[in-house]
MIKE-266679 format. One record per residue (C-alpha): x, y, z; residue in one letter. Coordinates in pm, whole numbers. Example, Ala and Ser with C-alpha at 12.3 -4.5 7.8 and 13.67 -1.06 7.14 Angstrom:
BEGIN
px / py / pz / type
1230 / -450 / 780 / A
1367 / -106 / 714 / S
END
This chain:
BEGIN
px / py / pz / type
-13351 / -7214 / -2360 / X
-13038 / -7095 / -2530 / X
-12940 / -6772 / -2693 / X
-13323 / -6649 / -2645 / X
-13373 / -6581 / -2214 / X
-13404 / -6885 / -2045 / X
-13561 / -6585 / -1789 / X
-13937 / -6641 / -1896 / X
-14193 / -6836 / -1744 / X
-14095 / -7119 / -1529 / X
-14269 / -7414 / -1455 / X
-13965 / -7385 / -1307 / X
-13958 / -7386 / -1355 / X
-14051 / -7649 / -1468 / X
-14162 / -7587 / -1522 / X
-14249 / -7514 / -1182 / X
-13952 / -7475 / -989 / X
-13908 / -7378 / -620 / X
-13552 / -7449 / -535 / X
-13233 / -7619 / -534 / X
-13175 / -8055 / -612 / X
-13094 / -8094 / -232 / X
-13176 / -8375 / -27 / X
-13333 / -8125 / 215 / X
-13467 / -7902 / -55 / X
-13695 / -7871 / -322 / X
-13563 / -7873 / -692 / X
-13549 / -7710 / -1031 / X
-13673 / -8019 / -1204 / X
-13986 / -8034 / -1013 / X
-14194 / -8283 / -1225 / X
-14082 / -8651 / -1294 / X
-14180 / -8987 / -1403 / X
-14135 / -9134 / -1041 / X
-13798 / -9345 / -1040 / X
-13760 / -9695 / -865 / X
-13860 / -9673 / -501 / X
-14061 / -9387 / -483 / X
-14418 / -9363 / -412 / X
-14680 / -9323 / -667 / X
-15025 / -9454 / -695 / X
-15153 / -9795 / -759 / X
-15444 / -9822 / -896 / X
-15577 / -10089 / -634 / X
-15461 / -10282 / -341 / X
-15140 / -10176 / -141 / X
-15024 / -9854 / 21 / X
-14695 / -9758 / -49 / X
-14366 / -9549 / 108 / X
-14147 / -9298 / -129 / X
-13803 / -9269 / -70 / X
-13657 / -9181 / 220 / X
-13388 / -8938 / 268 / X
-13100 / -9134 / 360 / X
-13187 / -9361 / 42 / X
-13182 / -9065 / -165 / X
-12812 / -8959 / -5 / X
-12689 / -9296 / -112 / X
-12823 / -9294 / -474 / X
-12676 / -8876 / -480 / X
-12385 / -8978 / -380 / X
-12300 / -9262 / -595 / X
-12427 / -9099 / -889 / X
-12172 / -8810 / -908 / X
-11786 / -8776 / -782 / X
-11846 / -8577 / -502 / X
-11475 / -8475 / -294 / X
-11441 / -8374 / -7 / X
-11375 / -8042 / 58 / X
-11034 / -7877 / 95 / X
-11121 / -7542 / 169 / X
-11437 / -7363 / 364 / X
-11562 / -7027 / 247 / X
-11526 / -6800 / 18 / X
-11766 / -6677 / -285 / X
-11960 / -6803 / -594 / X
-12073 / -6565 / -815 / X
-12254 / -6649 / -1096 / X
-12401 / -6398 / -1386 / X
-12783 / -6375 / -1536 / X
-12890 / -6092 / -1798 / X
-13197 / -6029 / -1603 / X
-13274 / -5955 / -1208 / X
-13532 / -6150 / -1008 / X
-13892 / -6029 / -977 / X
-13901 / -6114 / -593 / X
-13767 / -6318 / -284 / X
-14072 / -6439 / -233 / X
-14106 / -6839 / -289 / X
-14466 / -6834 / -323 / X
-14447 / -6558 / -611 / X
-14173 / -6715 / -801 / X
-14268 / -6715 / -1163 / X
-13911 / -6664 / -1349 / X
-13584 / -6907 / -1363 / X
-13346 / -6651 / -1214 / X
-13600 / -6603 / -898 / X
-13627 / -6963 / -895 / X
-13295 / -7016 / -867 / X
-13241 / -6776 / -566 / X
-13582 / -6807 / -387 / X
-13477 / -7177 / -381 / X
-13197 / -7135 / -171 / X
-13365 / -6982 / 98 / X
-13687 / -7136 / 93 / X
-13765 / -7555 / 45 / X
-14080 / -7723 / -47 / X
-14200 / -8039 / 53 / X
-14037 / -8221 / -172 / X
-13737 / -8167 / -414 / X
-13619 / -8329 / -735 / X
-13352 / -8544 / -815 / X
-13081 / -8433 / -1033 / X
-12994 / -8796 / -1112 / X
-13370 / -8823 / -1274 / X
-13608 / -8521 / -1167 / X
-13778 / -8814 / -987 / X
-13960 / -8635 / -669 / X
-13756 / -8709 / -355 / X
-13750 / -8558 / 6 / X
-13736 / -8198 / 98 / X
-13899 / -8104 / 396 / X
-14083 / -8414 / 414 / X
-13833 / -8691 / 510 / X
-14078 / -8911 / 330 / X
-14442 / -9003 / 213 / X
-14669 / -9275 / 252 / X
-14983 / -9308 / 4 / X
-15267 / -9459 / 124 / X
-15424 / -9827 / -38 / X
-15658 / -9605 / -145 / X
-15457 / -9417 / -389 / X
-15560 / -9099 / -255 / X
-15402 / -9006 / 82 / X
-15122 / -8867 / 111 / X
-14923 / -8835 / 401 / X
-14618 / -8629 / 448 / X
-14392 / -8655 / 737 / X
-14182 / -8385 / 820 / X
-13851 / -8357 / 919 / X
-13864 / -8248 / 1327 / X
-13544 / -8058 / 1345 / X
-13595 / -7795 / 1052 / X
-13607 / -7444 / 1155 / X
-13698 / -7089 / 1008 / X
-13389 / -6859 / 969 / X
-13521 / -6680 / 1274 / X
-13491 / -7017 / 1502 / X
-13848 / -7067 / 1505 / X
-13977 / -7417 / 1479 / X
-14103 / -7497 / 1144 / X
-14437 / -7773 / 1172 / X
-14723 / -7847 / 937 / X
-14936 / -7539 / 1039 / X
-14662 / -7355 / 814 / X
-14795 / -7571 / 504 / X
-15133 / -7566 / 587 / X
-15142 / -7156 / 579 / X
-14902 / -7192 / 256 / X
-15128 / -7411 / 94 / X
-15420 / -7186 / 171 / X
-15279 / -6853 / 15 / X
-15162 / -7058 / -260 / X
-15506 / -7171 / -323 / X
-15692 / -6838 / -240 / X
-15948 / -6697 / -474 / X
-15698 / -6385 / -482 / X
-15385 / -6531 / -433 / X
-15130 / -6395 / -647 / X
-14961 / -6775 / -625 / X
-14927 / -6843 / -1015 / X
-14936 / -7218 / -1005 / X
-15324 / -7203 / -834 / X
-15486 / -7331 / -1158 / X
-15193 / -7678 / -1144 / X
-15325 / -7739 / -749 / X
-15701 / -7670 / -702 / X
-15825 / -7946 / -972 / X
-15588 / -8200 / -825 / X
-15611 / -8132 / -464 / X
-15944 / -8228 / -262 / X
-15828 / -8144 / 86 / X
-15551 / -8117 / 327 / X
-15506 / -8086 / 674 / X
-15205 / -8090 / 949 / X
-15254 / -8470 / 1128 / X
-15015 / -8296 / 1406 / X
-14701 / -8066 / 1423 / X
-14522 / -8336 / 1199 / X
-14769 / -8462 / 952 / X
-14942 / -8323 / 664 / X
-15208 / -8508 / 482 / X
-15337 / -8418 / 111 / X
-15690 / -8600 / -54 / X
-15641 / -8612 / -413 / X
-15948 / -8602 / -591 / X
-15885 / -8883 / -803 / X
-15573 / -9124 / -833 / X
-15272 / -8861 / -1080 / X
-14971 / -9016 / -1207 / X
-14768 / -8708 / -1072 / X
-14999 / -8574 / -817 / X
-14637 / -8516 / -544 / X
-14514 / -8302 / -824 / X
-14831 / -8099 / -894 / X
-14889 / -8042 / -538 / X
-14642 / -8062 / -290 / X
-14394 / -7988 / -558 / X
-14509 / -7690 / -654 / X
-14367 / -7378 / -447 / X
-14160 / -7340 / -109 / X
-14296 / -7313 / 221 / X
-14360 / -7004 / 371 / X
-14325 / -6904 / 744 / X
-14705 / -6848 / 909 / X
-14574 / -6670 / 1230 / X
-14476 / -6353 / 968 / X
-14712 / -6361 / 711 / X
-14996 / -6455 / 870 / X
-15256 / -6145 / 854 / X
-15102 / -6028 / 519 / X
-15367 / -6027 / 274 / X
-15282 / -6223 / -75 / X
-15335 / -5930 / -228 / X
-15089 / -5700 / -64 / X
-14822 / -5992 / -67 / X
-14668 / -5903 / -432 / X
-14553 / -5547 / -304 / X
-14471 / -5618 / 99 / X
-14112 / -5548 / 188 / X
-14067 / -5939 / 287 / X
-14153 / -5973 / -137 / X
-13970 / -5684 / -193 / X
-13681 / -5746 / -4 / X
-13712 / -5400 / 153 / X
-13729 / -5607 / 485 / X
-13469 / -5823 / 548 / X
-13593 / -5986 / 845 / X
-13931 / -6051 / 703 / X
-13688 / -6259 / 414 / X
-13711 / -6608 / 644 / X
-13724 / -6985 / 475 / X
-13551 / -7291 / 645 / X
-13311 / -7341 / 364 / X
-12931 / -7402 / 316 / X
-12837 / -6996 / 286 / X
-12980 / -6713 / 401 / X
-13122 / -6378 / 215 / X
-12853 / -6065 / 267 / X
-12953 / -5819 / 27 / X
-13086 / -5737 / -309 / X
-12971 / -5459 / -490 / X
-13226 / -5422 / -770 / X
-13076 / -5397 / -1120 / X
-12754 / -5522 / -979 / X
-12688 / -5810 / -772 / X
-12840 / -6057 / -553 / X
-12714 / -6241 / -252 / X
-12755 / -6546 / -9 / X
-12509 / -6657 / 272 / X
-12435 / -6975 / 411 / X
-12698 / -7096 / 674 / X
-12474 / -7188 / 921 / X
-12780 / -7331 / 1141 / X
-12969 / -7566 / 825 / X
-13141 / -7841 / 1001 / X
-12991 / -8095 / 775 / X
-12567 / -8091 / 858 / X
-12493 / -8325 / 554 / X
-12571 / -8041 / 352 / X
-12509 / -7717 / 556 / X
-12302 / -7502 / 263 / X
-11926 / -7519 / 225 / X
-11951 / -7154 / 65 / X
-11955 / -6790 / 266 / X
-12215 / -6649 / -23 / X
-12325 / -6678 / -331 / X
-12372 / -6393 / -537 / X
-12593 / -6315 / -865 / X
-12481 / -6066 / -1038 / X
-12673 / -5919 / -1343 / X
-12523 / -5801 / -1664 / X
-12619 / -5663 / -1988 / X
-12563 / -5948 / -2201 / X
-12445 / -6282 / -2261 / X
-12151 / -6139 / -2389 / X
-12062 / -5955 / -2088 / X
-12129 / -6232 / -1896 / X
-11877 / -6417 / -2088 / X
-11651 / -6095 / -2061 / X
-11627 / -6132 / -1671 / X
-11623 / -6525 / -1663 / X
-11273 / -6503 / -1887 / X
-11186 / -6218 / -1684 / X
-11227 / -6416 / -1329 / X
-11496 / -6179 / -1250 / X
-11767 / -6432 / -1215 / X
-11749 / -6780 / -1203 / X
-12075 / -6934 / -1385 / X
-12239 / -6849 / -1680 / X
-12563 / -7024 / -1736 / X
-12557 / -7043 / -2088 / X
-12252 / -6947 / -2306 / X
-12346 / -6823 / -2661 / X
-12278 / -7032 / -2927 / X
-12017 / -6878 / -3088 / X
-11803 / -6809 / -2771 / X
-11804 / -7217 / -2672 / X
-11510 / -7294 / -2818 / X
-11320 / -6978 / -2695 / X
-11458 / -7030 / -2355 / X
-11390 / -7450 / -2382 / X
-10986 / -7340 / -2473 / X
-10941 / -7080 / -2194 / X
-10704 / -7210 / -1894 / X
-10897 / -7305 / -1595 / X
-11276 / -7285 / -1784 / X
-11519 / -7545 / -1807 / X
-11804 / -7593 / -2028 / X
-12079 / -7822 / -1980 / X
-12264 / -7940 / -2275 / X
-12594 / -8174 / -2182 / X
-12933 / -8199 / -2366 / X
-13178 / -7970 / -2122 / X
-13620 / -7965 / -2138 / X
-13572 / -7635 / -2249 / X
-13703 / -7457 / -2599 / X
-13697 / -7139 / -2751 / X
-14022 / -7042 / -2932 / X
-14298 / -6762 / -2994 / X
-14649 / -6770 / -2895 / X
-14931 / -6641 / -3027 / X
-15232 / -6388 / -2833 / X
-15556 / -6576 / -2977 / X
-15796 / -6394 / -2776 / X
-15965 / -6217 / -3004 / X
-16050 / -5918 / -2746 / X
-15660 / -5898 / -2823 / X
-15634 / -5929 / -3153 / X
-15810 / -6134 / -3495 / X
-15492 / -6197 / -3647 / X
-15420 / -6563 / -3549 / X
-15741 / -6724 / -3488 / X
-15706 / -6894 / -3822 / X
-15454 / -7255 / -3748 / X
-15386 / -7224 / -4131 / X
-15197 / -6842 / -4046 / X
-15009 / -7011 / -3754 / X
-14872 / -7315 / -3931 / X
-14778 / -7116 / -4265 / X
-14526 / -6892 / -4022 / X
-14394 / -7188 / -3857 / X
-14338 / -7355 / -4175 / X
-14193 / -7059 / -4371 / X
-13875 / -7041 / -4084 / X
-13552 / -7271 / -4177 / X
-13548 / -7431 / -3817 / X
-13271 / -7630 / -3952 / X
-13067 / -7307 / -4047 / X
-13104 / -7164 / -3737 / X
-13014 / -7412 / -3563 / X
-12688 / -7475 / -3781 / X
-12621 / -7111 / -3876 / X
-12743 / -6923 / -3545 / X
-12688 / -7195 / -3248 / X
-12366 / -7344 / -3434 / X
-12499 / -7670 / -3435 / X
-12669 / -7665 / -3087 / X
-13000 / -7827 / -2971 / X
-13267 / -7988 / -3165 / X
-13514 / -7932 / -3463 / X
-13851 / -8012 / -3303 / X
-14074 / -8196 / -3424 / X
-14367 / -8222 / -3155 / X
-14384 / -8028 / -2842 / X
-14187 / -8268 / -2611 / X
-13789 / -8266 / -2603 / X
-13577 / -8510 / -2624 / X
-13524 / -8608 / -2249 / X
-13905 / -8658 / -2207 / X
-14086 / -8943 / -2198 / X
-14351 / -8815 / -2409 / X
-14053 / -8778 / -2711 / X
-14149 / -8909 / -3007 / X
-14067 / -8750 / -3308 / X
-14142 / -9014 / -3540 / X
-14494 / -9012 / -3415 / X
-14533 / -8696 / -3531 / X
-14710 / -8662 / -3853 / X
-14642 / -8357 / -4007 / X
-14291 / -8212 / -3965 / X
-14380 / -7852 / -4104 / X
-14051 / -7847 / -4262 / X
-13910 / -7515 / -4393 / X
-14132 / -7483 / -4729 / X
-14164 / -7106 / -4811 / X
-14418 / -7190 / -5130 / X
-14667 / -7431 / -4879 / X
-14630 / -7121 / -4658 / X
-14768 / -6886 / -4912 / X
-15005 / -7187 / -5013 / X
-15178 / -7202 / -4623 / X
-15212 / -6825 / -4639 / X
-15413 / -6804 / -4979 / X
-15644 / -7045 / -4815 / X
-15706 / -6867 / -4549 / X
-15793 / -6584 / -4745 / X
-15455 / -6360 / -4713 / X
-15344 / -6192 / -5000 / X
-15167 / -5905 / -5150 / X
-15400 / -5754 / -5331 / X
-15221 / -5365 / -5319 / X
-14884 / -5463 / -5425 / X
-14692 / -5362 / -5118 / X
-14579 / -5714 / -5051 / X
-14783 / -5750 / -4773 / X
-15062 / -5991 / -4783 / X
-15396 / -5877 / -4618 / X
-15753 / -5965 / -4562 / X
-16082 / -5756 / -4534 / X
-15867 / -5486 / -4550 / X
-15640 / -5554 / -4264 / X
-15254 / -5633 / -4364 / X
-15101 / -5956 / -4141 / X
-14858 / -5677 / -3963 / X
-14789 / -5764 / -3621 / X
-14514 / -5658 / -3353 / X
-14319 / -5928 / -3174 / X
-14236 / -5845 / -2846 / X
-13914 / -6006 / -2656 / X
-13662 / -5940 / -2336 / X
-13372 / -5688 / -2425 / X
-13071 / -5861 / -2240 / X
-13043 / -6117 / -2525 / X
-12751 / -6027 / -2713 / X
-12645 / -6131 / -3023 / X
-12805 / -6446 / -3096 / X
-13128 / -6293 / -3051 / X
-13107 / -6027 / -3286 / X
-12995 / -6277 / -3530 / X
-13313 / -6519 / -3467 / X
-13532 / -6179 / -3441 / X
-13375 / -6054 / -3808 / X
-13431 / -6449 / -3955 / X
-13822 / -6412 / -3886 / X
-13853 / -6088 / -3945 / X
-13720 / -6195 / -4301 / X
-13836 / -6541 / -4351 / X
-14173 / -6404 / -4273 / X
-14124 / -6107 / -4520 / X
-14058 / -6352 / -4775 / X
-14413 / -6498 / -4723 / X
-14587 / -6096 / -4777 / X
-14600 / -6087 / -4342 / X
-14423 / -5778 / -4124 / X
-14313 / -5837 / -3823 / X
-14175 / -5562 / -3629 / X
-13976 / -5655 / -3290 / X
-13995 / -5468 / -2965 / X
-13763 / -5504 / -2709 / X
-13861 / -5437 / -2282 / X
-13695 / -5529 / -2006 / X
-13768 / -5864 / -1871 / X
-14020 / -5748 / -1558 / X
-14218 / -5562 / -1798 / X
-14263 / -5863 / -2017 / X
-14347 / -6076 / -1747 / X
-14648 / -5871 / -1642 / X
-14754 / -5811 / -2010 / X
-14765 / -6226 / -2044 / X
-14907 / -6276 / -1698 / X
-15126 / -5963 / -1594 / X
-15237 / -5750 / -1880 / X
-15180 / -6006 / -2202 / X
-15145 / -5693 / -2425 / X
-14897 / -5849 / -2673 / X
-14967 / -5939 / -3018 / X
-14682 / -6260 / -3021 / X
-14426 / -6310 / -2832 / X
-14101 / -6447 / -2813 / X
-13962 / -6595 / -2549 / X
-13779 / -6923 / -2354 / X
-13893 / -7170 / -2150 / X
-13866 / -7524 / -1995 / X
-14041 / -7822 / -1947 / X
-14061 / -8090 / -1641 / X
-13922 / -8387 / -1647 / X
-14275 / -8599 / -1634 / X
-14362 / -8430 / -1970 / X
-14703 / -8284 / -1856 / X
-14778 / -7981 / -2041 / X
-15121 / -7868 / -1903 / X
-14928 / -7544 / -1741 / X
-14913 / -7420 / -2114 / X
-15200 / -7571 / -2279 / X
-15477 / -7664 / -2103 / X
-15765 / -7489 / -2139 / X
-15792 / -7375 / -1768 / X
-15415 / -7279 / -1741 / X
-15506 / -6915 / -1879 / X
-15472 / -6657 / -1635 / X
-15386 / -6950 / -1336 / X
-15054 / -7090 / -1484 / X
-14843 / -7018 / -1788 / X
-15118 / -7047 / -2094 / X
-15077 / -6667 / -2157 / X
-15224 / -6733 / -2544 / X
-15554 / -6806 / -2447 / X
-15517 / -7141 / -2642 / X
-15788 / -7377 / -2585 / X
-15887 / -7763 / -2694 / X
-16138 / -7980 / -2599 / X
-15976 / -8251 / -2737 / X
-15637 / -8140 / -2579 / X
-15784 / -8133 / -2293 / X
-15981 / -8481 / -2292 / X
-15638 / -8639 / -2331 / X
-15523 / -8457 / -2042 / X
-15765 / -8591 / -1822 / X
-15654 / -8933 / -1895 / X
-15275 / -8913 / -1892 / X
-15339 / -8742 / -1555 / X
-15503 / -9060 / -1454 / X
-15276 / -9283 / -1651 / X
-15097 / -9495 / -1381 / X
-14909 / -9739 / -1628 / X
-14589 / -9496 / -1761 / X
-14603 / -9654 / -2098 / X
-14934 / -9613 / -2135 / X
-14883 / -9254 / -2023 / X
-14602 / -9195 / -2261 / X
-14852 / -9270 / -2560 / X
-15100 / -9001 / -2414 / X
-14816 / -8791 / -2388 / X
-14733 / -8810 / -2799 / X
-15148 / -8783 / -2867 / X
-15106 / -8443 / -2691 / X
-14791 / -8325 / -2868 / X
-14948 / -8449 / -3220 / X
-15266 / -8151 / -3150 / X
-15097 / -7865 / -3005 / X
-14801 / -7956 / -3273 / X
-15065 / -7870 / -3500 / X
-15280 / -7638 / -3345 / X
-14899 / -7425 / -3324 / X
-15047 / -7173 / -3070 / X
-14677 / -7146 / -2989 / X
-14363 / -7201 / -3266 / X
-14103 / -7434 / -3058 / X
-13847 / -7364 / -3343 / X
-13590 / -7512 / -3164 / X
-13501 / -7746 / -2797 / X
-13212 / -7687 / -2576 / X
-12813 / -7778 / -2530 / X
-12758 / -7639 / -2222 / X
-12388 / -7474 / -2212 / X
-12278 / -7394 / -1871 / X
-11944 / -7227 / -1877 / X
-11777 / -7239 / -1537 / X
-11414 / -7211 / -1350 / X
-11250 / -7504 / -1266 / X
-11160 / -7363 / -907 / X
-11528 / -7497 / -853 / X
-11516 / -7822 / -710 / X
-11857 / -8073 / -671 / X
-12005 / -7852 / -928 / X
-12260 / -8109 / -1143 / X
-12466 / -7878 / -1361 / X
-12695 / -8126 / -1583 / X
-13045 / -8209 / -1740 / X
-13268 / -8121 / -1445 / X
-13097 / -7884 / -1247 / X
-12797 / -7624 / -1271 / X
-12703 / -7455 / -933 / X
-12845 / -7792 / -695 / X
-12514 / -7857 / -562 / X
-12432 / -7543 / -433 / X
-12372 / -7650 / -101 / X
-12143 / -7898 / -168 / X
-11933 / -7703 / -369 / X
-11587 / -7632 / -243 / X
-11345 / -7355 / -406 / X
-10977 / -7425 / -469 / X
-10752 / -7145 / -426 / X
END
């Protein structure tokens, strides 16, 4: 997401996202149509063997120009508008977290920055069964916890069972438990997982999901009491322990985070080149800009708009421009314990149709991203605009038209429409950090939607206290936030019925029909025939619109040039991190 947060939600992000693109750790493009040569189920007959990691390395390495380093140590520091909720891996519910939690912890398996394909992380590789249902992970023998203890599959067997505890504050339990039948540790090097039927992207959803935490120092913690213990908190470095390529140092809340070079990782092809890496936070995106042209930082995740060109003609500045699975949109509460405003489709589609997408994409984002039309981006394989039916093009008289219907009118004269007495008057609540190019999109609804007899008044909070009003207490009326997508284009984290309260469907939205195709595309082994699924999903909630995707993603990394082996693209930003080597 650009210009609103990309600081929201992630399923790791994608969606679901528990750490860096490394060979030996997990990724920030967790989900993936699985590439050439690795495993995924057949639907009869033969087992089969993913990639291994030394195949990986070879494909890695001939996709990008990698150099070899001229110079050892020193610092990157790069700048986010919001802190991160927790060090924790297994609590990791917010990109910047993501991003730093995946340095020090790895999952089982990574992503690929080439594809987002699934590829090894602490599994060297994976064998599925003839079956279709067994999976077997074998892990790498020499990987160690920061602390020099021995990591082995009794580590993922206690992960997976606070992940999947009836209390476990783990927000990806509701992905897992309907895929995931059983596992077990074969012995200190294997881990086997029982799908409950053969899924198209069952690595991803399972073993992808989170990183692996250390038994010998959590064990006896309840899940309940994980979210505030000083090993979450930070409060207790030593307690701060994954097996990945840096090390946690400190985290000074409000302020900055930061990681050192592990100078022990179990895998030597990609111990770190760095000393640290630093995030800093800052105000704004226009501070972080500030610093980056100052040589005060040396990444900015997403540079605004405007400032691209500025930042594109500055000596010794980079700027990365690459179509991303993000999207910035606003999502209604339709639990109507919460609130009876939007439980009417007609309500939800006239405010989606009464906003100029195509204005704010030229006007606000300068010609960035993508008009929607569906819920899947561009770089998934569920894309398929034309497929779509119904645009909802910017059309402020259908607007008015759908709200007539649905019985709204202004029947006082105060140019706000109402029904049984109640006037369509909501508050929109979004993360202060944004800067300018969210005022701008919060002042275009707030008019567009006056034009149509709505008010919307916006309300700003800092980015924790939005997180636990979309995940914990759901008092919001809508929302506005970013978020991003996985590369397999599976959106049950958002929609599915069973996703609220256990994964990211904070709207309450729910459809049996939705749902039905989910099933299937889950099940779908044939990635065409997926695909199709895919669009048959994006064609209901497209016009269901419990959220407004008003716009997908150009991501615009702005970096110095003194940073060399630096590949920020579609599925991952920071995943080269340890290869990156800083010229003096």
């Amino acid at each position: 997401m650009h210009g609103i947060p990309r600081r929201t939600l992630v399923w790791l992000t994608a969606l679901l996202v528990v750490g860096l693109a490394l060979p030996g750790a997990a990724t920030l493009a967790q989900e993936a149509t699985p590439a050439t040569g690795d495993a995924s189920p057949v639907a009869e007959g033969e087992a089969t063997t993913s990639i291994t990691r030394d195949e990986f390395y070879e494909e890695l390495f001939a996709a990008f120009p990698f150099e070899e380093p001229q110079n050892e140590g020193g610092q990157i520091i790069w700048g986010q508008t919001s802190d991160i909720s927790t060090v924790n891996a297994l609590l990791t519910s917010d990109l910047p977290t993501a991003y730093v939690t995946g340095m020090i912890f790895e999952g089982l398996v990574g992503g690929s920055p080439i594809d987002g394909a699934p590829v090894p992380g602490l599994a060297d590789y994976w064998d599925i069964a003839a079956d279709g249902l067994t999976y077997t992970f074998h892990l790498n023998q020499d990987a160690t916890w920061h602390d020099g203890v021995d990591f082995t599959a009794e580590d993922v067997v206690f992960t997976f069972d606070i992940a999947l505890a009836e209390d476990s504050p783990n927000p990806r339990r509701g992905i897992i438990d309907p895929l995931l039948e059983s596992y077990r540790a074969v012995d200190e090097h294997t881990f086997e997982m029982v799908a409950r039927d053969q899924f198209a992207t069952f690595v991803q959803d399972t073993a992808g999901q989170f990183g692996i935490m250390p038994k010998h120092l959590w064990e006896g913690i309840a899940p309940a009491d994980w979210p505030n213990d000083p090993g979450s908190t930070g409060q207790d470095p030593s307690r701060v322990v994954g097996t990945g390529p840096f090390t946690f140092v400190e985290w000074r809340q409000g302020e900055s985070v930061t990681v050192a070079r592990n100078e022990n990782y179990w895998d030597p092809v990609s111990i770190p080149v760095v000393d640290e890496v630093i995030m800093t936070v800052l105000p704004d995106p226009a501070t972080e800009v500030e610093a980056l042209m100052a040589g005060e930082i040396d990444i900015v995740e997403v540079i605004p708009a405007p400032q691209v060109e500025e930042v594109q003609n500055t000596e010794g500045l980079e700027v990365a421009l690459f179509p991303d699975l993000g999207f910035s949109f606003y999502g209604f509460n339709l639990d109507p314990e919460k609130t009876t405003l939007f439980q009417d489709k007609e309500v939800r589609q006239a405010l989606f149709i009464a906003i100029d997408k195509e204005a704010i994409r030229e006007n606000i984002y300068l010609g960035y991203g993508e008009v929607p039309r569906g819920t899947q981006p561009v770089p998934s394989p569920g894309y398929d605009a034309e497929a779509i039916e119904d645009p909802f093009d910017y059309d402020l008289d259908r607007a008015r038209e759908l709200l007539a219907s649905a019985g709204w009118e202004d029947t006082d004269g105060d140019g706000i429409v109402e029904k049984d007495g109640q006037p369509l008057a909501f508050t929109l609540l979004t993360s202060s950090g944004g800067g300018a190019t969210v005022d701008q999109v919060l002042a275009e609804l707030q008019q567009t939607w006056r034009d149509i007899g709505v008010d919307m008044q916006p309300s700003l909070v800092d980015f924790p206290s939005l997180v636990e009003t979309i995940t914990v207490t759901f008092d919001f009326e809508v929302v506005l936030l970013g978020f991003s997508w996985t590369a397999d284009g599976g959106q049950g984290a958002m929609f599915a019925c069973d996703s609220y309260g256990n994964a990211f469907n904070f709207m309450r939205y729910c459809s049996e029909e939705w749902d039905a195709l989910e099933d299937q595309q889950l099940r779908e082994l044939d990635p065409e025939a997926r695909a199709q699924l895919l669009v048959q999903q994006s064609q209901i909630a497209w016009d269901d619109q419990p959220v407004g995707i008003f716009r997908f993603g150009t991501n615009r990394v702005g970096y110095t040039d003194r940073l060399h082996n630096y590949f920020p693209d579609t599925f991952a930003t920071y995943w080269s991190f340890p290869f990156v080597w800083i010229s003096e």
